[in-house]
C-alpha positions as CSV (number, residue, x, y, z in Angstrom):
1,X,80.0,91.9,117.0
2,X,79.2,94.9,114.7
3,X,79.7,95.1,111.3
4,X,82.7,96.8,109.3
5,X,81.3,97.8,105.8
6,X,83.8,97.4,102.9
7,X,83.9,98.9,99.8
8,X,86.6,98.4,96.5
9,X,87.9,101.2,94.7
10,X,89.4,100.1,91.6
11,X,91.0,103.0,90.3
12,X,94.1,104.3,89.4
13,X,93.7,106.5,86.4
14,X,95.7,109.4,88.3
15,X,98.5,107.4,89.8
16,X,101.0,109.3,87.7
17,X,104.4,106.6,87.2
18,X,102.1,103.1,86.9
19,X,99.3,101.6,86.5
20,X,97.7,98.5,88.0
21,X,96.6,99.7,91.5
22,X,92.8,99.4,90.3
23,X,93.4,95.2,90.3
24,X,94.2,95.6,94.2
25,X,90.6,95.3,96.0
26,X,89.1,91.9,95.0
27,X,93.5,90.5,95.8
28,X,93.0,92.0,99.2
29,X,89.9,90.2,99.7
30,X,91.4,86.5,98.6
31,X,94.4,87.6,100.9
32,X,92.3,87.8,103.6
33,X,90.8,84.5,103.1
34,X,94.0,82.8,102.0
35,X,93.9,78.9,104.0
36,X,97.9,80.0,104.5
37,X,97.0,82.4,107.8
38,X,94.1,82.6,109.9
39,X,91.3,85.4,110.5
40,X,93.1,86.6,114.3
41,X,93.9,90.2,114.2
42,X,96.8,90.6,117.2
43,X,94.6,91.4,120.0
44,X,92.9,88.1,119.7
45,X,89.4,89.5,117.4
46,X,88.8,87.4,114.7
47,X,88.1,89.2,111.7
48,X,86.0,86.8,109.4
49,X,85.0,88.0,106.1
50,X,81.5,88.2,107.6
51,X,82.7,90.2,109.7
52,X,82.5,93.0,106.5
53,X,79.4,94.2,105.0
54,X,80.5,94.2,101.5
55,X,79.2,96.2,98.9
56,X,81.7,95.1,96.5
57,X,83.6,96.5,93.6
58,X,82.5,99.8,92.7
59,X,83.7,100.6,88.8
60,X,85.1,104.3,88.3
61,X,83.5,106.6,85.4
62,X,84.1,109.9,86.6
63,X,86.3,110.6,89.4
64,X,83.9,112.7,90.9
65,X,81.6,109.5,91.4
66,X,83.7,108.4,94.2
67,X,82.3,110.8,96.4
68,X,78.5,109.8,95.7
69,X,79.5,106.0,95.7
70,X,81.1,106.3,99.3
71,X,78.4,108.3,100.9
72,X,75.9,105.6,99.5
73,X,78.0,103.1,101.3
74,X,78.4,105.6,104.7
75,X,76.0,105.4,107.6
76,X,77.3,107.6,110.6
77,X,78.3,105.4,113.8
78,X,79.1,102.2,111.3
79,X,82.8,102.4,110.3
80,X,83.9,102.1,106.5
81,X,86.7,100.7,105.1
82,X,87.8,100.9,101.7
83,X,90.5,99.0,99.2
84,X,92.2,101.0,96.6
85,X,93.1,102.0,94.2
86,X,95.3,104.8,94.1
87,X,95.7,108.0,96.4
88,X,93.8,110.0,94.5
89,X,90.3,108.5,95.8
90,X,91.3,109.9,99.1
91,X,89.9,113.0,98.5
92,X,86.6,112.7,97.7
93,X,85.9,109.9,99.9
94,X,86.8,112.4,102.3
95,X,84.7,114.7,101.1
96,X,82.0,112.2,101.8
97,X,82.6,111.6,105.2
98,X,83.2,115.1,106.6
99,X,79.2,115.6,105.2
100,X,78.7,113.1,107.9
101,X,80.8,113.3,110.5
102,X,82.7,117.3,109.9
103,X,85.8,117.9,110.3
104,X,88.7,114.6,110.7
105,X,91.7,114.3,112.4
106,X,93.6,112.1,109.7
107,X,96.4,109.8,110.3
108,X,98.1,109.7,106.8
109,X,101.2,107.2,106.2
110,X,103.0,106.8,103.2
111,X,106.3,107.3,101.8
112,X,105.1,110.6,99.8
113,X,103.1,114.0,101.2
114,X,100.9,114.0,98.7
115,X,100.3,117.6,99.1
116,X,101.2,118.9,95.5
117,X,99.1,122.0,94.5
118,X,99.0,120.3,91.1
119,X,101.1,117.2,89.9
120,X,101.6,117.0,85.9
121,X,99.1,119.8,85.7
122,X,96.3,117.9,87.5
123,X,95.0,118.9,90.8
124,X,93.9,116.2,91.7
125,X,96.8,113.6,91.0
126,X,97.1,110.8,93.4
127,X,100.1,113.1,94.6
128,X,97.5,116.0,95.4
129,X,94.9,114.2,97.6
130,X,95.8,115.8,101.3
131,X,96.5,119.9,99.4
132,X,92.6,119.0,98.3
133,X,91.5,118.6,102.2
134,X,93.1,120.7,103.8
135,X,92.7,123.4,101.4
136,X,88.7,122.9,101.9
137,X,89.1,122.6,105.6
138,X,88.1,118.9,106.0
139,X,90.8,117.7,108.2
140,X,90.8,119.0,112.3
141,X,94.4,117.9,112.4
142,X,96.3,115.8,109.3
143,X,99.4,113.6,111.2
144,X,102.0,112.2,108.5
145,X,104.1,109.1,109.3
146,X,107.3,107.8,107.5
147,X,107.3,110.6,104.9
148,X,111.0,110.7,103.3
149,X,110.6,112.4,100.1
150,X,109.9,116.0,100.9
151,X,111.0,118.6,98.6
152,X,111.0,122.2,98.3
153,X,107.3,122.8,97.4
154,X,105.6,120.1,99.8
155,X,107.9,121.6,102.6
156,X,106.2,125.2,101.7
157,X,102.7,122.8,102.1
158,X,103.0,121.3,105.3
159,X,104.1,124.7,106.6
160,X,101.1,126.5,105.0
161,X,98.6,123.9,106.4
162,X,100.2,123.0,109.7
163,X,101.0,119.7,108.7
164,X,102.5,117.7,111.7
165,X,104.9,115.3,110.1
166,X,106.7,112.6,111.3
167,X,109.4,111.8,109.4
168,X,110.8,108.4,108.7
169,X,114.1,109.5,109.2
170,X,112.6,110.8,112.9
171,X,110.5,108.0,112.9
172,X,110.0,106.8,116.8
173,X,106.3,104.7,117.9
174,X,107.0,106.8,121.1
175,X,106.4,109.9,119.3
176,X,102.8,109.1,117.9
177,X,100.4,111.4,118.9
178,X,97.0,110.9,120.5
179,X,93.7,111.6,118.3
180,X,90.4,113.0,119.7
181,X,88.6,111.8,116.8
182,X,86.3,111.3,114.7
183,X,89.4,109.6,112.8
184,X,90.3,108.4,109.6
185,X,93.3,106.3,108.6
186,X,94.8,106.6,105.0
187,X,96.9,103.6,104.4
188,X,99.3,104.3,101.5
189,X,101.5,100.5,101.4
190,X,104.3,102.2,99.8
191,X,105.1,103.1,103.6
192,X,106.9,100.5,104.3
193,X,110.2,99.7,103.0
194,X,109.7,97.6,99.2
195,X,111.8,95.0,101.1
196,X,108.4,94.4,102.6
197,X,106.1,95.2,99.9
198,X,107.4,95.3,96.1
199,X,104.1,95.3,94.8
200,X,103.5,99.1,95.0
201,X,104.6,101.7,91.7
202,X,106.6,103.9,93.6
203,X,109.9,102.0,95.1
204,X,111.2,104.4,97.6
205,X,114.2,102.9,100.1
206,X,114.2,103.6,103.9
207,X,110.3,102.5,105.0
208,X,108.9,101.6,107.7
209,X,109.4,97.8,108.0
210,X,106.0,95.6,108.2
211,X,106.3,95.2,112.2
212,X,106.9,99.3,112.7
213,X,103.3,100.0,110.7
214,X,101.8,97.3,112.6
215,X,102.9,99.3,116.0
216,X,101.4,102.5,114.6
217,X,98.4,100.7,114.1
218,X,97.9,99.3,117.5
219,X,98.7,102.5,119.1
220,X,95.9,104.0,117.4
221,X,93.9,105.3,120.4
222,X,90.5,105.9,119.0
223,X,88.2,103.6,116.9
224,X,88.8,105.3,113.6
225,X,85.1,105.5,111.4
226,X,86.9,104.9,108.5
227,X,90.5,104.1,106.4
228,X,91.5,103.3,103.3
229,X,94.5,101.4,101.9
230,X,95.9,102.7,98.5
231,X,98.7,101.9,96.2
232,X,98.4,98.2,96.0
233,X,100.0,97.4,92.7
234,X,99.7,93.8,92.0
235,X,101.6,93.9,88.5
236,X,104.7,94.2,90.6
237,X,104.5,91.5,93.7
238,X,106.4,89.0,94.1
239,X,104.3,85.7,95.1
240,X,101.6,87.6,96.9
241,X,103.9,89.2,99.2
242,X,102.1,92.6,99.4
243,X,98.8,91.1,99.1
244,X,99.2,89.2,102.4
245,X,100.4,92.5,104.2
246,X,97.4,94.5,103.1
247,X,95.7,91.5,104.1
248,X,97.0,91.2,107.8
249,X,96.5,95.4,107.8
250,X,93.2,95.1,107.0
251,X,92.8,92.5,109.7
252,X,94.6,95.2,112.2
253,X,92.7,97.8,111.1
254,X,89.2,96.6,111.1
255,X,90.1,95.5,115.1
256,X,90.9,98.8,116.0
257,X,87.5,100.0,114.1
258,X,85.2,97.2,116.6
């Protein structure tokens, strides 16, 4: 079986409400090896922490590093998968792998667009991540799931860069498109409903439930070359609740990747 590389994030100094998403990656990790579930993604790989090359934790300076750290961890043809962290290391890991690989057709879902021009007077707020891509023409096509917090301005966005959005209020696993690839996943956890994961900063009712993201998932139809999964915040789970579903994603993801 080939190898997964994995890489850890741990930064959150633009999340813009809380703090505490830069303690998610080395959680994730003891998730995944928790003696309470087993290593079986659903389609029957297994998905053993050997199964990851790890390079570890990688500590946050200068946000600008996370570009140069992922592209020391990216070799073309070998898919990457990093733990955040929050949405704001999207972007440049981006920017690393469209040196490699060009232009992405991105599968982004998460409660939030995150397509603010600026956010607090920072451009590159963890709410500005996907205004950052497209704007520099990294994304072939950018697909949104369970979105419910548009306003006015991100409306004007997704209109401005073509933006196909699947609302959660429209939200049907019939209606998910078909990628051509190369593909990257952005896995922001406060998609799903904080019934299903209260440890994230940004409670926002009406998600997806846990079995719904698990369908989009699956019905991925390409091997994506890489995905993160952001906005982890352990300060506010409950008994490791969220942990264990970025755990079992992680699982679900890295199947689809082999």
């Amino acid at each position: 079986m080939k190898k997964i590389r994995l890489q850890g994030i741990p930064y959150d100094a633009k999340s813009s409400y809380l703090k505490g998403a830069s303690l998610a990656p080395p959680l994730i990790r003891e998730a995944l090896k928790s003696p309470s579930a087993n290593f079986f993604a659903e389609n029957g790989l297994e998905i053993k922490p050997e199964t990851f090359e790890d390079s570890g934790d990688h500590p946050v300076q200068d946000y600008f590093c996370i570009e140069h750290i992922t592209r020391s961890n990216l070799i073309k043809d070998t898919p990457l998968l990093t733990l955040g962290g929050d949405h704001s290391i999207t972007y440049p890991i981006i920017k690393a792998f469209f040196a490699v690989y060009g232009p992405l057709d991105i599968l982004h879902i998460d409660a939030h667009a995150d397509l603010y021009d600026e956010y607090d007077g920072d451009p590159y707020s963890h709410a500005c991540p996907f205004a950052r891509i497209m704007e520099e023409g990294m994304a072939a096509s950018l697909t949104q799931v369970g979105i419910r917090t548009f306003n006015t301005h991100q409306r004007e966005q997704v209109a401005r860069f073509r933006v196909k959005t699947i609302e959660m209020k429209d939200f049907n696993a019939r209606t998910l498109p078909e990628f051509a690839g190369p593909l990257y996943v952005s896995l922001d956890i406060d998609a799903l409903d904080p019934a299903f994961a209260p440890g994230v900063s940004h409670h926002e009712p009406g998600g997806l439930t846990t079995r719904e993201l698990l369908t989009i998932l699956q019905r991925i139809n390409v091997a994506p070359v890489g995905a993160d999964i952001v906005e982890f915040n352990p300060t506010r789970d409950r008994d490791s609740v969220t942990a264990m579903v970025c755990a079992k994603f992680l699982r679900e993801i890295t199947s689809k990747m082999l």
